[in-house]
C-alpha positions, 0 to 999 in steps of 0.5 A, spaced: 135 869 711 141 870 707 146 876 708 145 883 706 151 885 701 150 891 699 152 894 692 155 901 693 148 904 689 143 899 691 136 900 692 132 896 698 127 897 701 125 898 708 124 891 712 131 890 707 135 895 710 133 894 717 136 888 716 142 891 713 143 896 718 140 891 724 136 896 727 128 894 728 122 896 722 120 902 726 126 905 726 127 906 719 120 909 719 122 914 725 128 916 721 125 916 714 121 922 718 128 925 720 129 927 714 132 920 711 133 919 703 128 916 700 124 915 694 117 913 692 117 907 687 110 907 683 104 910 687 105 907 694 111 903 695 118 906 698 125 905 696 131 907 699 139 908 696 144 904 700 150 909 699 145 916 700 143 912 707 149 911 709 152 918 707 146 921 712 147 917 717 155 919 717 151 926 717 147 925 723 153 922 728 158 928 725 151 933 727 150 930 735 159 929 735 158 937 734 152 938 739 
């Protein structure tokens, strides 16, 4: 498999961004439950922005750094 490069506003799905981030599948489904940014494509399929995941994982770290 080719590496990921990400285009600042590309859009990947989900196996494409664990690949991306190296964290497994059902990590991507357990933060999509945490309130990740994601977006429906078509009526079962599910997309996410690369720069709005990253932007709410920078959010993330900067909330458990203030806890």
């Amino acid at each position: 498999m080719s590496e990921l490069r990400p285009v600042p506003d590309e859009v990947v799905t989900s196996e494409e961004l664990a690949v991306l981030l190296k964290v497994s599948p059902s990590t991507v489904k357990r933060w999509r439950g945490e309130g990740m940014p994601w977006h429906p494509w078509g009526r079962r399929l599910v997309r996410f922005r690369v720069r709005e995941v990253m932007c709410w994982l920078d959010e993330q770290d900067q909330h458990e750094k203030a806890a």
